[in-house]
N, C-alpha and C positions, 0 to 999 in steps of 0.2 A: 504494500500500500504506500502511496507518495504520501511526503509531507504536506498540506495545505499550505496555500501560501500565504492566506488573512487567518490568524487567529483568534477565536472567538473569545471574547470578554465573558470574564463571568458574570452574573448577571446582579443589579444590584440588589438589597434587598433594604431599602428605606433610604433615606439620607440623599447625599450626592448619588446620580451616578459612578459608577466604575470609571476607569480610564479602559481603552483598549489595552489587550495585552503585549501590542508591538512597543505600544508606551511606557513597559514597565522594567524596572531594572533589573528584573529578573529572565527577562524573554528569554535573552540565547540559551541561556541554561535550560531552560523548560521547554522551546523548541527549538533546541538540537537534534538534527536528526539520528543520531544514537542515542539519545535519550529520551524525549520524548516527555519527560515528566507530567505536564498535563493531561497527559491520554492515559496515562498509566498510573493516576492515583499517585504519584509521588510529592505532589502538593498538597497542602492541608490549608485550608483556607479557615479566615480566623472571622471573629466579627465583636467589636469591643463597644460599649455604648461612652458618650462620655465621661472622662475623670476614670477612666479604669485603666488600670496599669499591665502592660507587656509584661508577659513573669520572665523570668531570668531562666534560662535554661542550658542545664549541667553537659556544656559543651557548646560550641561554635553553631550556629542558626543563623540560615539567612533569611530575611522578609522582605517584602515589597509592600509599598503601602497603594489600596486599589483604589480607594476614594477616605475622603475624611484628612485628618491631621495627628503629628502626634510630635510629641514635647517631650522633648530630653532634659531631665531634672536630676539633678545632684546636691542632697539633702548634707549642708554642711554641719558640722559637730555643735555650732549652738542652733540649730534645729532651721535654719532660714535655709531660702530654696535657690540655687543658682539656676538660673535655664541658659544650658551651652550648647544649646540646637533644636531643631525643627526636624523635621521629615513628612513631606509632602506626596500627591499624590504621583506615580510614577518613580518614586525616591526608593532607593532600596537601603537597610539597616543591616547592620549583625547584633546577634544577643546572646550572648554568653551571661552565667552565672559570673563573679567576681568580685573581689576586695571590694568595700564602700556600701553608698547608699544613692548609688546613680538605677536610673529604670527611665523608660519610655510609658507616657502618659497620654489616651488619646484628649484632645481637645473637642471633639468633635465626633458624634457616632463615625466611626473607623472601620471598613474594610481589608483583610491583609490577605498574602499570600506566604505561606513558608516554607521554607525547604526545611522538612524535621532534622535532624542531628544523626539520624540515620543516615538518610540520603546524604546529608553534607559529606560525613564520611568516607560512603562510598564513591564519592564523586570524585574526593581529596586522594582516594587509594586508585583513580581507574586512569583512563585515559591521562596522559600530560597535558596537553591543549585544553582537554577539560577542571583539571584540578588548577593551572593554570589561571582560567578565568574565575574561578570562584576564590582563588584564594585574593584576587587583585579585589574582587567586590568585597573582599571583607574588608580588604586595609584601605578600599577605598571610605567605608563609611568612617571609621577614625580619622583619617586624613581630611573628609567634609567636615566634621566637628569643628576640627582644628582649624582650618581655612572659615568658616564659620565665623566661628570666637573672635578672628584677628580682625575678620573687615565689624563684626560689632561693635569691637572696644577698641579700637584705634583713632583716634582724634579726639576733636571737639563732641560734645553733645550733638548740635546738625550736622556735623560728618558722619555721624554713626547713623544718625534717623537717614537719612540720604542714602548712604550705602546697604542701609538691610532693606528700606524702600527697593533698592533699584534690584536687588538681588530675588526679593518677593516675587517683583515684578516678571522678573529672566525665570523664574523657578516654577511659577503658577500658572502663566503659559495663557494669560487672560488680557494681555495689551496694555494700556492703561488704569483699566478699570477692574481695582480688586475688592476684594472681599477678605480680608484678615479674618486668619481662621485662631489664631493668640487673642487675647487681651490685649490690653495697655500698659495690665501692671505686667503681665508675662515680655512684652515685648522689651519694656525699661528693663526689668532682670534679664534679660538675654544682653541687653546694650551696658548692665553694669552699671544704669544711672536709677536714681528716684524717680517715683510716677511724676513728680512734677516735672522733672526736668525734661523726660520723654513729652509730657504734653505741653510745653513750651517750645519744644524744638519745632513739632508738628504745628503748632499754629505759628513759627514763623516763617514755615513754609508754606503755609494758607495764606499769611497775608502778603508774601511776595507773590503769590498769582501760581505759586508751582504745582502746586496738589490743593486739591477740594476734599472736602472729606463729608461723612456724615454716621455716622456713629462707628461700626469697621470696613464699611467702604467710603475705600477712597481713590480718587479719580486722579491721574498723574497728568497734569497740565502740560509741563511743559519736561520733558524725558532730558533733554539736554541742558536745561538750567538746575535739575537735580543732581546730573552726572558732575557737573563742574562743579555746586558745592561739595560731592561727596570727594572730589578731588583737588579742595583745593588747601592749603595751608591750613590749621588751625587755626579756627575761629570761634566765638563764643556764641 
């Protein structure tokens, strides 16, 4: 039997739509044509309602997120919450068990797709070409964290709102006009600042004419006058 060439979405079941499966970061792995995984039951698909937490699991997992959102939190020692990342729809994760009090939290009723710990295994013991791509998808989601983190907390207060702005924007895949699927207070803890300062920065890019907003959408005015504050000097 040939591989298909459009693969079929799963379907959704409340909430957003799904994304298509050629959108998702797990594709090649799941139609590979020696693998197959979707045909063959090798995925386990998840379904999490808001504020419910990814569990950690005793060994290397990889996920893809099919619609919804989810929030990467690291509960520090006097009990306050850092958030040093996101994961979006088409975004793929890894979850391992490990040291701390980091977890993945959805924001949002959440769709996933997972490769169990089985499968990861097998996959890491078979083929090169294959254990190959999956081991780059796991270091790649540590390595998103980290490239994450650096454009949120690096500058001024409006460099930071400007570059996780424009990042949103490139990641959500919706043009100008988004739809935050974080908070405000979530968004200031990702940027490392107070909720006032994050909603300060935000209205003074509403009053220079750059972005509109209206409670979490918000409309990107002018795409090249946010790119230059998110690049320019620190400024206050």
């Amino acid at each position: 039997m040939t591989q298909p060439r459009t693969a079929p979405s799963i379907a959704s079941r409340g909430g957003a739509a799904n994304i298509p499966c050629e959108e998702c970061g797990l594709y090649k792995l799941c139609f590979a044509p020696r693998l197959r995984l979707a045909a063959t039951g090798g995925l386990k698909r998840l379904s999490l309602p808001a504020g419910a937490t990814l569990p950690g699991m005793p060994g290397p997992t990889a996920c893809a997120v099919r619609s919804g959102a989810l929030e990467h939190q690291w509960v520090m020692p006097e009990g306050e919450v850092d958030v040093t990342g996101y994961r979006l729809p088409g975004e793929a994760l890894s979850l391992a068990e490990g040291p701390g009090a980091a977890s993945w939290v959805a924001l949002q009723p959440s769709h996933l797709c997972m490769l169990p710990r089985g499968e990861v295994a097998r996959l890491l013991a078979g083929e090169r070409r294959t254990a190959l791509a999956l081991m780059r998808l796991l270091l790649q989601d540590s390595e998103g964290v980290l490239a994450g983190l650096q454009r949120a907390r690096h500058g001024s207060a409006l460099q930071r709102m400007a570059s996780v702005l424009l990042d949103l924007r490139r990641r959500l895949r919706t043009g100008s006009h988004l739809v935050l699927p974080m908070s405000r207070r979530s968004l200031a803890a990702h940027m490392d600042m107070t909720l006032a300062t994050a909603s300060r920065a935000l209205s003074t890019l509403e009053t220079r004419g750059i972005l509109r907003r209206r409670g979490r959408r918000v409309e990107i005015r002018d795409p090249d006058a946010l790119a230059h504050v998110a690049e320019r000097p620190a400024e206050s």
